[in-house]
PDB file of N, H, CA, C and O in Angstrom:
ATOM      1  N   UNK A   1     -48.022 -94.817  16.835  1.00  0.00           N
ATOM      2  CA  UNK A   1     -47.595 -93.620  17.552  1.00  0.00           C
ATOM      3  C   UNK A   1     -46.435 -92.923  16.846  1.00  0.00           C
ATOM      4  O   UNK A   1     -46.513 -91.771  16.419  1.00  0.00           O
ATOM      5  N   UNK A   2     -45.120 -93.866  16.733  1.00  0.00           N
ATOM      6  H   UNK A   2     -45.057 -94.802  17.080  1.00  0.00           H
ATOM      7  CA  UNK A   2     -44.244 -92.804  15.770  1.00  0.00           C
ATOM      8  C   UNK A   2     -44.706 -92.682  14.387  1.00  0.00           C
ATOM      9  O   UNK A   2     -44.217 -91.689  13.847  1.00  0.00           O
ATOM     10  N   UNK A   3     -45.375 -93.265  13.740  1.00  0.00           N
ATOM     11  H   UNK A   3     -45.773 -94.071  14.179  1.00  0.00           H
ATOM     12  CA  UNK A   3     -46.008 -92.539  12.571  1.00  0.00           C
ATOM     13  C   UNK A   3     -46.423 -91.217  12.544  1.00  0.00           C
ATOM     14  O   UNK A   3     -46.028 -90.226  11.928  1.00  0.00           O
ATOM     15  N   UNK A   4     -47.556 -91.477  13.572  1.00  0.00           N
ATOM     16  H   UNK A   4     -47.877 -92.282  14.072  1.00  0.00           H
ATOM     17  CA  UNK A   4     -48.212 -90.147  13.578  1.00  0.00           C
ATOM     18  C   UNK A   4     -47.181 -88.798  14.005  1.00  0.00           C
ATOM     19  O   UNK A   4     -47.119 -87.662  13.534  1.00  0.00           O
ATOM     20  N   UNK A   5     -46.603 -89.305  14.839  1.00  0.00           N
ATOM     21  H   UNK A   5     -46.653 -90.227  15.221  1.00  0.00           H
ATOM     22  CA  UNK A   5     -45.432 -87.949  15.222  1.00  0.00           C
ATOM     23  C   UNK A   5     -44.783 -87.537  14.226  1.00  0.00           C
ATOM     24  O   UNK A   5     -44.628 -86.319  14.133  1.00  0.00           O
ATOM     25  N   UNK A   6     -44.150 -88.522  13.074  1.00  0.00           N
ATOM     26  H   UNK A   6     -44.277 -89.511  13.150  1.00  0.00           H
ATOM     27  CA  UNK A   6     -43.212 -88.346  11.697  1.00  0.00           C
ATOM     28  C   UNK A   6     -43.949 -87.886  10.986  1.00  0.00           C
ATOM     29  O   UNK A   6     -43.437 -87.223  10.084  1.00  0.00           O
ATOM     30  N   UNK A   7     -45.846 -88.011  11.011  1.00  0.00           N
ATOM     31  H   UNK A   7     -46.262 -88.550  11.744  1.00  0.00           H
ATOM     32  CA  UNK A   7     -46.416 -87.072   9.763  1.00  0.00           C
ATOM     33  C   UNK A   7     -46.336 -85.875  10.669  1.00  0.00           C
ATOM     34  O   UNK A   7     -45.276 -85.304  10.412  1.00  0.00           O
ATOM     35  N   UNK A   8     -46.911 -85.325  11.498  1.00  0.00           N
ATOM     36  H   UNK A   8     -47.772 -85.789  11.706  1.00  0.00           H
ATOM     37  CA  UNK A   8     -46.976 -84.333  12.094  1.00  0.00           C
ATOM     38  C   UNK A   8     -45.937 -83.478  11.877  1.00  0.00           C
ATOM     39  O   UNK A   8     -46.196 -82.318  11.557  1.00  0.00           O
ATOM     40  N   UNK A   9     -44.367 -83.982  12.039  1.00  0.00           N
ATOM     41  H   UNK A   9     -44.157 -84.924  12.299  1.00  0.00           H
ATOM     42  CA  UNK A   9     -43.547 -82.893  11.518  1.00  0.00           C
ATOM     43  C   UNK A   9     -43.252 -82.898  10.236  1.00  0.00           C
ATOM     44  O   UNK A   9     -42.520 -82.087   9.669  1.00  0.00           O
ATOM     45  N   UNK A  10     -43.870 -83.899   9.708  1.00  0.00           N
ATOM     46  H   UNK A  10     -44.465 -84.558  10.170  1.00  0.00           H
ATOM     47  CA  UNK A  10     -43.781 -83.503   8.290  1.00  0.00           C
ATOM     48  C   UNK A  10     -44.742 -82.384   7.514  1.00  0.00           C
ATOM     49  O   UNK A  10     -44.396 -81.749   6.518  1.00  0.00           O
ATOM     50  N   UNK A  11     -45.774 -82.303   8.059  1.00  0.00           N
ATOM     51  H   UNK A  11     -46.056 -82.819   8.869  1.00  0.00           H
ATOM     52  CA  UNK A  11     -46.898 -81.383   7.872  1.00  0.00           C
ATOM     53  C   UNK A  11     -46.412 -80.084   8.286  1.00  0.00           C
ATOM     54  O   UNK A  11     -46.512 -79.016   7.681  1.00  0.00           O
ATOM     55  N   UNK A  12     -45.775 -80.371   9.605  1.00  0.00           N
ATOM     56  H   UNK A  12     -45.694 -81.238  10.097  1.00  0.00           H
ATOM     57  CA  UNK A  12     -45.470 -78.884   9.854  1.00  0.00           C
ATOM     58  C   UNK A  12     -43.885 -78.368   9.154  1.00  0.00           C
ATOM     59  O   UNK A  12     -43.445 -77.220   9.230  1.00  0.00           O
ATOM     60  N   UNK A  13     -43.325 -79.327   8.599  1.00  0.00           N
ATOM     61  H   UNK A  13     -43.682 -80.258   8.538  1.00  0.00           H
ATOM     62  CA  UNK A  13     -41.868 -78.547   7.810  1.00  0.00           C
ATOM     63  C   UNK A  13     -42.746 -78.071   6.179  1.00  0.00           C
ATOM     64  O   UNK A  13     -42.614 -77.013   5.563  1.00  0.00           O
ATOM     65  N   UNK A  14     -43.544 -79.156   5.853  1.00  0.00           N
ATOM     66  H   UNK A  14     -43.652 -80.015   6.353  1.00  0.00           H
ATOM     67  CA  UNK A  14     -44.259 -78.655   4.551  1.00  0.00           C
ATOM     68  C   UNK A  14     -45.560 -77.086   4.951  1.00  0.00           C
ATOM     69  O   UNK A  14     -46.086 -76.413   4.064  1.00  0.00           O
ATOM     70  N   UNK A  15     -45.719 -76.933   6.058  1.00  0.00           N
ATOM     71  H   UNK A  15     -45.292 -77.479   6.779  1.00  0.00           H
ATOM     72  CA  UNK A  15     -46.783 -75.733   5.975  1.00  0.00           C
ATOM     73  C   UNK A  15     -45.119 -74.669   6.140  1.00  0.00           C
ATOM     74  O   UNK A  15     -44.746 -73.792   5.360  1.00  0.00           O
ATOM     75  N   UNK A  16     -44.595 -75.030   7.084  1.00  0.00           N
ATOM     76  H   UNK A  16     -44.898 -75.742   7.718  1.00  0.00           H
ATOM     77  CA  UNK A  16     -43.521 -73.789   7.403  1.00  0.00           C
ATOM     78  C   UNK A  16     -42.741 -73.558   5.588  1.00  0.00           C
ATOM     79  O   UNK A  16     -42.589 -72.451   5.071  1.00  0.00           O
ATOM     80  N   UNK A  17     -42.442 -74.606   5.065  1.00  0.00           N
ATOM     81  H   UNK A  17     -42.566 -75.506   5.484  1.00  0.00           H
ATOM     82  CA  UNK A  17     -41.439 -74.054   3.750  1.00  0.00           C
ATOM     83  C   UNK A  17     -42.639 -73.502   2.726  1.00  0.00           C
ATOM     84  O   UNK A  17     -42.447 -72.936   1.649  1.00  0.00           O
ATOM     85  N   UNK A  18     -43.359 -73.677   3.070  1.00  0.00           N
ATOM     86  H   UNK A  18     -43.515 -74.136   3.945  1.00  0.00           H
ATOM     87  CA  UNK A  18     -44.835 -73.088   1.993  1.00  0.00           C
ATOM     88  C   UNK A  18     -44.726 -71.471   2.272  1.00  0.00           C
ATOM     89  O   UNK A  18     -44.555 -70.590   1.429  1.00  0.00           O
ATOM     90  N   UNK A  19     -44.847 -71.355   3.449  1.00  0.00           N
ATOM     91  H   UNK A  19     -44.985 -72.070   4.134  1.00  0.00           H
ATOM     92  CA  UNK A  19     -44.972 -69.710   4.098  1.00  0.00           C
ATOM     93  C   UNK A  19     -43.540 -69.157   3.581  1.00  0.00           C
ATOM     94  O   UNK A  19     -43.358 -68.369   2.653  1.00  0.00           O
ATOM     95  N   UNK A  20     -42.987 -69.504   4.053  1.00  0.00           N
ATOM     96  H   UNK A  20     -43.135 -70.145   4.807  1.00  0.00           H
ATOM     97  CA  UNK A  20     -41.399 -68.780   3.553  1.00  0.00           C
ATOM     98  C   UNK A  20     -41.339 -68.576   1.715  1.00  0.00           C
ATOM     99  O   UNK A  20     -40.402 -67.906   1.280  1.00  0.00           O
ATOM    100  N   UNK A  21     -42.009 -68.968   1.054  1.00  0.00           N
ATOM    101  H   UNK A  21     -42.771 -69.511   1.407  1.00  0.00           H
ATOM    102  CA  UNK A  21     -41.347 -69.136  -0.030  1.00  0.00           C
ATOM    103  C   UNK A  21     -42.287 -67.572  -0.558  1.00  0.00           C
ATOM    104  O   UNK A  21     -42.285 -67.195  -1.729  1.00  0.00           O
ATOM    105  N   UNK A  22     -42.926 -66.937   0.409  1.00  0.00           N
ATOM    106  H   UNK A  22     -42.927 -67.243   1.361  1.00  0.00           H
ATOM    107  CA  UNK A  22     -44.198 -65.726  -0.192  1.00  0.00           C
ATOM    108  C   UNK A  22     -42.979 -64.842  -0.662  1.00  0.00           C
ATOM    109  O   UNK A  22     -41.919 -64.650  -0.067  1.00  0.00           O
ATOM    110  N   UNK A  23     -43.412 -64.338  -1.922  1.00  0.00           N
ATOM    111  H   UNK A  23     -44.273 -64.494  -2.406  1.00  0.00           H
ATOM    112  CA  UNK A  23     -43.010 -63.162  -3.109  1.00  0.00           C
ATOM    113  C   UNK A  23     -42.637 -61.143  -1.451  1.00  0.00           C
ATOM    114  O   UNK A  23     -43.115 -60.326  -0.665  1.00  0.00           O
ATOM    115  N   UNK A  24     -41.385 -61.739  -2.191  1.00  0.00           N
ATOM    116  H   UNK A  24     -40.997 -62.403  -2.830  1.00  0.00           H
ATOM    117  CA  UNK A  24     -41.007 -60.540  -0.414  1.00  0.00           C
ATOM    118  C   UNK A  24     -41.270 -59.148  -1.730  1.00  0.00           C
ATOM    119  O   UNK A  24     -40.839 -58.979  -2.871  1.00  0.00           O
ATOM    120  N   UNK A  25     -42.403 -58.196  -0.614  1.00  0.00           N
ATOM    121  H   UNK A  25     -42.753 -58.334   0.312  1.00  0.00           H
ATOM    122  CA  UNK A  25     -42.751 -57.155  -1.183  1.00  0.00           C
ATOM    123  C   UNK A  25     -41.932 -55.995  -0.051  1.00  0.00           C
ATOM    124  O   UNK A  25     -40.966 -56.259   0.665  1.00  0.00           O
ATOM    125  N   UNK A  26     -42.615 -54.754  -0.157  1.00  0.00           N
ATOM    126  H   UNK A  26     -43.400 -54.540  -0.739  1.00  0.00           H
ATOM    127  CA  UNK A  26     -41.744 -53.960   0.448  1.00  0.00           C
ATOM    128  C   UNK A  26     -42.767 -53.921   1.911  1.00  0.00           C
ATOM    129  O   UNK A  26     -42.368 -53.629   3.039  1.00  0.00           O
ATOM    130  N   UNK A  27     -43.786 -54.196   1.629  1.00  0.00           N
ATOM    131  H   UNK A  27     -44.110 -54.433   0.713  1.00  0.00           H
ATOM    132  CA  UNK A  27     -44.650 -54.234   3.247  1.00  0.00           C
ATOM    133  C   UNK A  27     -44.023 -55.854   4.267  1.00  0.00           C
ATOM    134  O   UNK A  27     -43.837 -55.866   5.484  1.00  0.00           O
ATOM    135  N   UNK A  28     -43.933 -56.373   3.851  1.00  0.00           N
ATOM    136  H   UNK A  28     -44.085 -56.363   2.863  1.00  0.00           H
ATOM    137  CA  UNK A  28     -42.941 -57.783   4.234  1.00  0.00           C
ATOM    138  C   UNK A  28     -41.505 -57.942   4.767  1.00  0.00           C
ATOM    139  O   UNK A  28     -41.027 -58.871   5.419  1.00  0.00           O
ATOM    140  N   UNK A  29     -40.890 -56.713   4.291  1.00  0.00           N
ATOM    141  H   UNK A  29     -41.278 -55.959   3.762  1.00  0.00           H
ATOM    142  CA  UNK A  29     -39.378 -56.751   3.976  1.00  0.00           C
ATOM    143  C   UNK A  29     -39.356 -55.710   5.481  1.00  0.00           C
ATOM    144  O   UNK A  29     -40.304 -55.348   6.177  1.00  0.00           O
ATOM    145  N   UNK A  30     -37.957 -55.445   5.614  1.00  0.00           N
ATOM    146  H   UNK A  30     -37.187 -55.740   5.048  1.00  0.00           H
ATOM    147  CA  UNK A  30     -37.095 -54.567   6.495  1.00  0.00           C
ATOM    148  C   UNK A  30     -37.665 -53.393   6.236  1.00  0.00           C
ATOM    149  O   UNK A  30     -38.583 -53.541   5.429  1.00  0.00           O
ATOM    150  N   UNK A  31     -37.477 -52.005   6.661  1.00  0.00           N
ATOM    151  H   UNK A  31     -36.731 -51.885   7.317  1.00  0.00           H
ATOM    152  CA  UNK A  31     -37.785 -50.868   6.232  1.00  0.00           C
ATOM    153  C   UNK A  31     -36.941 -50.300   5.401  1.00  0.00           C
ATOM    154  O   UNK A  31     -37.418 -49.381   4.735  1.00  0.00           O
ATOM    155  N   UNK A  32     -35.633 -50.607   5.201  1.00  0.00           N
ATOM    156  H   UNK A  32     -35.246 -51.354   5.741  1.00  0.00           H
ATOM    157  CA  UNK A  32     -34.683 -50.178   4.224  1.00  0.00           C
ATOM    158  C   UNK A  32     -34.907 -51.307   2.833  1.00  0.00           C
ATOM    159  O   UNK A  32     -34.001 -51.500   2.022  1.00  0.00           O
ATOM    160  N   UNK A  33     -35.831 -51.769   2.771  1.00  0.00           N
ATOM    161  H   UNK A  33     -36.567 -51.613   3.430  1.00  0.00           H
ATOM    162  CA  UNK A  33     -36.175 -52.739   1.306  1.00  0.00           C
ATOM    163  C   UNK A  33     -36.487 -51.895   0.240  1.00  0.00           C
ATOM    164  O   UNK A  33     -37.083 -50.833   0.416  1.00  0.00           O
ATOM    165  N   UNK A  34     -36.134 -52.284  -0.825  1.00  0.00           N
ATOM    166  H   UNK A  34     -35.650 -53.147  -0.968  1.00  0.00           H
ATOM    167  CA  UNK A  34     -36.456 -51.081  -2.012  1.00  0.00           C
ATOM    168  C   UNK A  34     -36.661 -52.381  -3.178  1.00  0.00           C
ATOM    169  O   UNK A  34     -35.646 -52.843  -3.700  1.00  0.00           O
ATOM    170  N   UNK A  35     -37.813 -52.845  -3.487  1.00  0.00           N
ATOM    171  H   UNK A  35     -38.637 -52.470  -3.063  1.00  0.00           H
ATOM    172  CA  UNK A  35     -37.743 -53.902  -4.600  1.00  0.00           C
ATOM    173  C   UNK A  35     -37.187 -53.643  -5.749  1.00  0.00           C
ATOM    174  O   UNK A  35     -36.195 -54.255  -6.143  1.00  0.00           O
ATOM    175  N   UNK A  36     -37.839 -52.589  -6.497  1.00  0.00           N
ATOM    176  H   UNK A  36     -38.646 -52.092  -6.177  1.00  0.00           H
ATOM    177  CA  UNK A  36     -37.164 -51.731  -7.923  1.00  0.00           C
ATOM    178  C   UNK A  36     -38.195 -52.259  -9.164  1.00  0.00           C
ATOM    179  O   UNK A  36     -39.210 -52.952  -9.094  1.00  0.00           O
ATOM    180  N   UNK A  37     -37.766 -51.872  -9.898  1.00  0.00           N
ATOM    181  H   UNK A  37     -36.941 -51.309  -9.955  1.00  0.00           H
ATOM    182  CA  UNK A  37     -38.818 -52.723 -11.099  1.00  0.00           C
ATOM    183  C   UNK A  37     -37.869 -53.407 -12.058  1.00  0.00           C
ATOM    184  O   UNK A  37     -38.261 -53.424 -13.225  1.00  0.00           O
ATOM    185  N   UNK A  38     -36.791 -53.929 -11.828  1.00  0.00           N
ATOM    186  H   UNK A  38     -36.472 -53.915 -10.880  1.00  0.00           H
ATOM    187  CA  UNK A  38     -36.162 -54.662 -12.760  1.00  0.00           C
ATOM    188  C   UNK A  38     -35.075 -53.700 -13.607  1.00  0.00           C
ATOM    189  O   UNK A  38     -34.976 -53.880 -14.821  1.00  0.00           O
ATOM    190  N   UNK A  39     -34.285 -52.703 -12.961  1.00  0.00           N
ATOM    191  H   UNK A  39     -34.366 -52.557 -11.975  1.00  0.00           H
ATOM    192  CA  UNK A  39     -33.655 -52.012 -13.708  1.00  0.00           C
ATOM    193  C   UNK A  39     -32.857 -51.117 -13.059  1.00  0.00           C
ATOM    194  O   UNK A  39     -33.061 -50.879 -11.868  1.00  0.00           O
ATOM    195  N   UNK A  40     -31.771 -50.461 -13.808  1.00  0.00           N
ATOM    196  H   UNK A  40     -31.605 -50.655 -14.775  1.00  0.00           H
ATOM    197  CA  UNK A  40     -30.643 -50.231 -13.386  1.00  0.00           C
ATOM    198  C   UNK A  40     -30.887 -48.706 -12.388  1.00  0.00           C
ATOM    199  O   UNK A  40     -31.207 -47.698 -13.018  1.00  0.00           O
ATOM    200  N   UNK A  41     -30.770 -48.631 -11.284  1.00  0.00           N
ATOM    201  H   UNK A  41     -30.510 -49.450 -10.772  1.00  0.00           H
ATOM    202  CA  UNK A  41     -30.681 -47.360 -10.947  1.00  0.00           C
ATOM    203  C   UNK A  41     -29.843 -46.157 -11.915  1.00  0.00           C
ATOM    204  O   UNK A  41     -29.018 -46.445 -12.783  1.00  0.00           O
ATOM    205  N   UNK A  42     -30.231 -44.872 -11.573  1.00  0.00           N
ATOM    206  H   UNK A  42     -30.901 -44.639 -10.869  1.00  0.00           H
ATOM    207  CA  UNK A  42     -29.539 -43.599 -12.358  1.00  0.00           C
ATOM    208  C   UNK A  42     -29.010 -43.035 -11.690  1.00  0.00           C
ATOM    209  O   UNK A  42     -28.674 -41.905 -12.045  1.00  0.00           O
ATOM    210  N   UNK A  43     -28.684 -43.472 -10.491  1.00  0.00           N
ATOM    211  H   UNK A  43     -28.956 -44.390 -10.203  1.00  0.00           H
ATOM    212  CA  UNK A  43     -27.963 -42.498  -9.369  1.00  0.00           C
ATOM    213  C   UNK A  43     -28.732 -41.790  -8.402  1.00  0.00           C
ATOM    214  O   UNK A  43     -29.957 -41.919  -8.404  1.00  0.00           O
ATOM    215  N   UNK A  44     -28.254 -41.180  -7.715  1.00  0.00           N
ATOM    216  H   UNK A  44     -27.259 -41.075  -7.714  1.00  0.00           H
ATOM    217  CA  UNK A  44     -28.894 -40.839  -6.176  1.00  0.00           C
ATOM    218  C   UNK A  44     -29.712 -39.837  -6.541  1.00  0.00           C
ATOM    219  O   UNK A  44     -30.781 -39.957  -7.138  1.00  0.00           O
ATOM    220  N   UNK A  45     -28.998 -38.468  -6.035  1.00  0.00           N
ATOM    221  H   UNK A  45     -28.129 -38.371  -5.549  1.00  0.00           H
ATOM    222  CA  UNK A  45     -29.809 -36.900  -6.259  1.00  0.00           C
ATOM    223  C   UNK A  45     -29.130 -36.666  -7.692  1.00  0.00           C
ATOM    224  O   UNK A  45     -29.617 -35.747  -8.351  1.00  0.00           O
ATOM    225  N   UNK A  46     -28.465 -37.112  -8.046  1.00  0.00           N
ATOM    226  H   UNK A  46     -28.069 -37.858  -7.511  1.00  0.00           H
ATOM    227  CA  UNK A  46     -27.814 -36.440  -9.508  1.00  0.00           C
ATOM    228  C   UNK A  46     -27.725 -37.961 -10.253  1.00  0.00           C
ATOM    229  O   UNK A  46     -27.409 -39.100  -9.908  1.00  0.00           O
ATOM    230  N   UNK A  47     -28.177 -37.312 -11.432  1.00  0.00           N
ATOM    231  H   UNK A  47     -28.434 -36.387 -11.712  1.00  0.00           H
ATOM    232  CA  UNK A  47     -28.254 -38.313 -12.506  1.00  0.00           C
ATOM    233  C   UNK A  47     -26.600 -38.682 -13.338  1.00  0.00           C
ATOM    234  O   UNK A  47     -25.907 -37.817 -13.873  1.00  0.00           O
ATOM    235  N   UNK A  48     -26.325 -39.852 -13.274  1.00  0.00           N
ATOM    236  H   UNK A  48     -26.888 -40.555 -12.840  1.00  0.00           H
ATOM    237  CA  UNK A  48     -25.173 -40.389 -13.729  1.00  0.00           C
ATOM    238  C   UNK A  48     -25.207 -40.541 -15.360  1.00  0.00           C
ATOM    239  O   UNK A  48     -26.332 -40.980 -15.596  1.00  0.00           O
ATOM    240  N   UNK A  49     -24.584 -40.402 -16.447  1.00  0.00           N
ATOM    241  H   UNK A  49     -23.670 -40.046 -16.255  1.00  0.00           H
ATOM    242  CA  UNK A  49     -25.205 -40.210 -17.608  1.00  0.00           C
ATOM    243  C   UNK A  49     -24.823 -41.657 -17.960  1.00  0.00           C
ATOM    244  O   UNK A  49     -25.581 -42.124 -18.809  1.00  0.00           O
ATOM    245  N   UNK A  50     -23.673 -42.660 -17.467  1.00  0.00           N
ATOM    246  H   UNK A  50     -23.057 -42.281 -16.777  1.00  0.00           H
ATOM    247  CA  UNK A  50     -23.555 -43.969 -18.180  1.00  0.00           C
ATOM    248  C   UNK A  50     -24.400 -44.975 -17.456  1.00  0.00           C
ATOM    249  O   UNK A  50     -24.207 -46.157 -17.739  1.00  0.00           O
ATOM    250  N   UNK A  51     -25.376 -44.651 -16.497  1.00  0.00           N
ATOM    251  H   UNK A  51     -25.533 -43.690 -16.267  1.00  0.00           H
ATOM    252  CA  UNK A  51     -25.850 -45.422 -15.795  1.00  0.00           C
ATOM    253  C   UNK A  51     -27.447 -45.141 -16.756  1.00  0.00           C
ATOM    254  O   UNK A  51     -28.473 -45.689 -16.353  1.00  0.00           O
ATOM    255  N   UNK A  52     -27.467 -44.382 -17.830  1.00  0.00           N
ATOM    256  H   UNK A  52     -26.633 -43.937 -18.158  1.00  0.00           H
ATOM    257  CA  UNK A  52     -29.141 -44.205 -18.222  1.00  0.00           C
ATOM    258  C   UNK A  52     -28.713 -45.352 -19.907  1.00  0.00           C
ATOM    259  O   UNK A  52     -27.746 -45.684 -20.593  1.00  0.00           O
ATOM    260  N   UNK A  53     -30.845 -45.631 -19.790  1.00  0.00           N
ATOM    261  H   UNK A  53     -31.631 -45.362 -19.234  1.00  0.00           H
ATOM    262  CA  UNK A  53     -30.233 -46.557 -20.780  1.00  0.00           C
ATOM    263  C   UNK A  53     -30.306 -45.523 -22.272  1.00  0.00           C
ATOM    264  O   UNK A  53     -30.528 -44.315 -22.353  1.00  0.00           O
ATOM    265  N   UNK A  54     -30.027 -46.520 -23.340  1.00  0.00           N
ATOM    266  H   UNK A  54     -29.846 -47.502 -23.274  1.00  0.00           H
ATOM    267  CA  UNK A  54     -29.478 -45.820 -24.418  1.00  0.00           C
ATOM    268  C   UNK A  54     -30.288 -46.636 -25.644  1.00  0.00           C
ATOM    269  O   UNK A  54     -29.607 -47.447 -26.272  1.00  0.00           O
ATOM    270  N   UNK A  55     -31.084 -46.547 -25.861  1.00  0.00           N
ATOM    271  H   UNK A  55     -31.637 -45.888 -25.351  1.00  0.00           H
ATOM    272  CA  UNK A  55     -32.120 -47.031 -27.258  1.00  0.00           C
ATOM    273  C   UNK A  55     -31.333 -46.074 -28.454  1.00  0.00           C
ATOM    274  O   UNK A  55     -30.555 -45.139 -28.266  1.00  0.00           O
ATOM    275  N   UNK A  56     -31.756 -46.576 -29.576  1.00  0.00           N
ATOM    276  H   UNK A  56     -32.388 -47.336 -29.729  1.00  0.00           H
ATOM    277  CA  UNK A  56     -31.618 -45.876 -30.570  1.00  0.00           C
ATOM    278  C   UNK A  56     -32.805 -46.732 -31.865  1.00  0.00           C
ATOM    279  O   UNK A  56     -33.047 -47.883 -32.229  1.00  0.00           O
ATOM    280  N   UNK A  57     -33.151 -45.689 -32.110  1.00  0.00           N
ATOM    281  H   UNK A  57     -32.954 -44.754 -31.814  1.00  0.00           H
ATOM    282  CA  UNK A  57     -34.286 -46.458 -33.380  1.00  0.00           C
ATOM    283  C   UNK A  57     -33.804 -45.936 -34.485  1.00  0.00           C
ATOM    284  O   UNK A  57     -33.195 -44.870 -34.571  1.00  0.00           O
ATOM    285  N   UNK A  58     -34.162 -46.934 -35.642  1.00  0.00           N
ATOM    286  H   UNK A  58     -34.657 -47.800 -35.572  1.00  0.00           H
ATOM    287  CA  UNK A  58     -33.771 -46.802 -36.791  1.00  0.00           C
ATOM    288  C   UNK A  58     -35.141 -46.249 -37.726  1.00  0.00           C
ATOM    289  O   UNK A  58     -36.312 -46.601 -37.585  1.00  0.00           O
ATOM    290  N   UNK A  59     -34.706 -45.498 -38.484  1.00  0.00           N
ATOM    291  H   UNK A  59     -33.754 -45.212 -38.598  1.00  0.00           H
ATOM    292  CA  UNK A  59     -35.267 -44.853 -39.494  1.00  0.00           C
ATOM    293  C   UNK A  59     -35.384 -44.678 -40.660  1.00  0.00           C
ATOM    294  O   UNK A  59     -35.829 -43.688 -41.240  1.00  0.00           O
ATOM    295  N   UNK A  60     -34.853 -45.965 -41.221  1.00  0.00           N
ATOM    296  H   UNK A  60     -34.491 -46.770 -40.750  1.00  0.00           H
ATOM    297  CA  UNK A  60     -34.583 -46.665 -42.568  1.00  0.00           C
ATOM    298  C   UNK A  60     -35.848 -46.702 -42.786  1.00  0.00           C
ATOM    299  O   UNK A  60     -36.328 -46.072 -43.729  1.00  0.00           O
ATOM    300  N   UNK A  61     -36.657 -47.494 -41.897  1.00  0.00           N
ATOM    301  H   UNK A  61     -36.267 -48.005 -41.131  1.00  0.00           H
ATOM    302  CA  UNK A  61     -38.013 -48.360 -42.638  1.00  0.00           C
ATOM    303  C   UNK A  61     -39.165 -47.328 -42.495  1.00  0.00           C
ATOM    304  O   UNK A  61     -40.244 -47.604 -43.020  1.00  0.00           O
ATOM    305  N   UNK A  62     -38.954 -45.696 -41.554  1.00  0.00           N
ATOM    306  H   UNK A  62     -38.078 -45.472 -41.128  1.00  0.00           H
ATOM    307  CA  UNK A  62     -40.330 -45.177 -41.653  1.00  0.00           C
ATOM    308  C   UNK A  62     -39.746 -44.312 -42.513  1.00  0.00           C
ATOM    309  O   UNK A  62     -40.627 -43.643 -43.053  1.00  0.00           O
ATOM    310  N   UNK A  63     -38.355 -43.936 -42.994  1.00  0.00           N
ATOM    311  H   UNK A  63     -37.639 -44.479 -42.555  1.00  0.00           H
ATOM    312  CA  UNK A  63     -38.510 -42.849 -44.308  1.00  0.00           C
ATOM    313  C   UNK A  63     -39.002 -42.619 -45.472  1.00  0.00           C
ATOM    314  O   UNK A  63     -39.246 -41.501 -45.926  1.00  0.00           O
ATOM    315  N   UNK A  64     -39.244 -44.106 -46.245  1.00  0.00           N
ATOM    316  H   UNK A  64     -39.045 -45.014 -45.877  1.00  0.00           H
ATOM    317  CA  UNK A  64     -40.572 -43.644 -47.091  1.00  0.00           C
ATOM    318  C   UNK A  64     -41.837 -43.120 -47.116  1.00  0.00           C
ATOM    319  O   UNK A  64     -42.281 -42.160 -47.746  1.00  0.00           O
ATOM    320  N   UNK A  65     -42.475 -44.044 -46.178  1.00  0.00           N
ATOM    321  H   UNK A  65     -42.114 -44.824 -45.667  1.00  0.00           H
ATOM    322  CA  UNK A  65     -44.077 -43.370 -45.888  1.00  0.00           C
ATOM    323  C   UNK A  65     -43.624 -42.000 -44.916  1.00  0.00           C
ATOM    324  O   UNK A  65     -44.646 -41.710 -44.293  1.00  0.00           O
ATOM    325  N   UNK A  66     -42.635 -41.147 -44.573  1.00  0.00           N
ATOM    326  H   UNK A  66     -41.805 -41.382 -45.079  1.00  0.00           H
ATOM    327  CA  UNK A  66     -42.553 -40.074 -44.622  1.00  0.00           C
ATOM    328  C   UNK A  66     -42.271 -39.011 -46.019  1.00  0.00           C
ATOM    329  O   UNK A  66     -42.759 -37.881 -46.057  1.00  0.00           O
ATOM    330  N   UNK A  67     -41.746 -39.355 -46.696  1.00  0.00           N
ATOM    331  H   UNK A  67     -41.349 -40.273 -46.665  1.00  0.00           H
ATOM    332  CA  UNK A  67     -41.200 -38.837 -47.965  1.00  0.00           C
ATOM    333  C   UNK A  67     -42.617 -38.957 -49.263  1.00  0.00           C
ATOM    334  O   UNK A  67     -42.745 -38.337 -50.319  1.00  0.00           O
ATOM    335  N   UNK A  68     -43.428 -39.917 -48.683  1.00  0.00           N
ATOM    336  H   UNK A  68     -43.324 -40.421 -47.826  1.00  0.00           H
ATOM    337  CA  UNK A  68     -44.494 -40.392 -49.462  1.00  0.00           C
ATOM    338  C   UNK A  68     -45.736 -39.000 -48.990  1.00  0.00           C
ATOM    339  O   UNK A  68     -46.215 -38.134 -49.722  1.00  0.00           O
ATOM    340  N   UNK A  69     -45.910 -39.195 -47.843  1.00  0.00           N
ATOM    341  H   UNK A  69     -45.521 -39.898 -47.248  1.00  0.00           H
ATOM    342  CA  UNK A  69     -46.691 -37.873 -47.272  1.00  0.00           C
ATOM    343  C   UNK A  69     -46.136 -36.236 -47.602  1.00  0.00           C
ATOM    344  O   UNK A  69     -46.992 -35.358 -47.706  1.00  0.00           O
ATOM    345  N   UNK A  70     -44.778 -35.915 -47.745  1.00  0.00           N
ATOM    346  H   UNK A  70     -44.083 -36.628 -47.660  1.00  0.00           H
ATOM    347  CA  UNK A  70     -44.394 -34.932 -47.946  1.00  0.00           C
ATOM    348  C   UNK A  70     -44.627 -34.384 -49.610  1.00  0.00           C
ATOM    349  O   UNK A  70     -44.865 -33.220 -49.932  1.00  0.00           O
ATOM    350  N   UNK A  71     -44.493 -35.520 -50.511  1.00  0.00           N
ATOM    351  H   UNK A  71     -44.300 -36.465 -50.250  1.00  0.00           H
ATOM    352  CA  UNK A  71     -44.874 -34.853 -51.740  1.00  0.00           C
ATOM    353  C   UNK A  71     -46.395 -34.745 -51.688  1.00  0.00           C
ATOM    354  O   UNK A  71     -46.755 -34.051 -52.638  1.00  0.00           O
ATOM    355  N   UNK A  72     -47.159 -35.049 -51.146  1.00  0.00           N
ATOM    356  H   UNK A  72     -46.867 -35.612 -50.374  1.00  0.00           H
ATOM    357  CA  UNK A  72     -48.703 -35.246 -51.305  1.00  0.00           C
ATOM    358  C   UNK A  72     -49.177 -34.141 -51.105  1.00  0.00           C
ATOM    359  O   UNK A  72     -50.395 -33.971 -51.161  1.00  0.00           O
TER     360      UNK A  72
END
C-alpha cells in the first residue's frame, strides 16, 4: 500500500515537472510577452543609433578579382 502511494506521487511530480519545462512561446506566455529573436532591441518609435549593430567587411580579399574584371 505505501509503495503504491510513493509511486503514484512520484509519477505525478515526474508528469507535472515534464509539463512545466514546455519552450514558453508568446501564445503560452502573459499578454505582455514579447520573445524577440535573440537580439538587441533599437528602441521604441525612434531608432537609437548605439543600440544598432555595426558590421564592417573587409575588402582586402575581393579587390583583386575586382581590379581583375575592370581591366578586362
Amino acid at each position: 500500500m505505501p509503495l503504491g502511494l510513493i509511486m503514484g506521487i512520484a509519477r505525478a511530480m515526474r508528469r507535472k515537472r515534464h509539463s512545466s519545462l514546455d519552450i514558453l512561446s508568446s501564445k503560452r506566455a502573459p499578454r505582455n510577452y514579447y520573445k524577440g529573436k535573440n537580439c538587441k532591441p533599437t528602441g521604441g518609435y525612434v531608432i537609437v543609433p548605439e543600440k544598432l549593430p555595426n558590421s564592417v567587411v573587409y575588402l582586402s580579399d575581393l579587390m583583386p578579382s575586382l581590379l581583375d574584371a575592370a581591366t578586362e
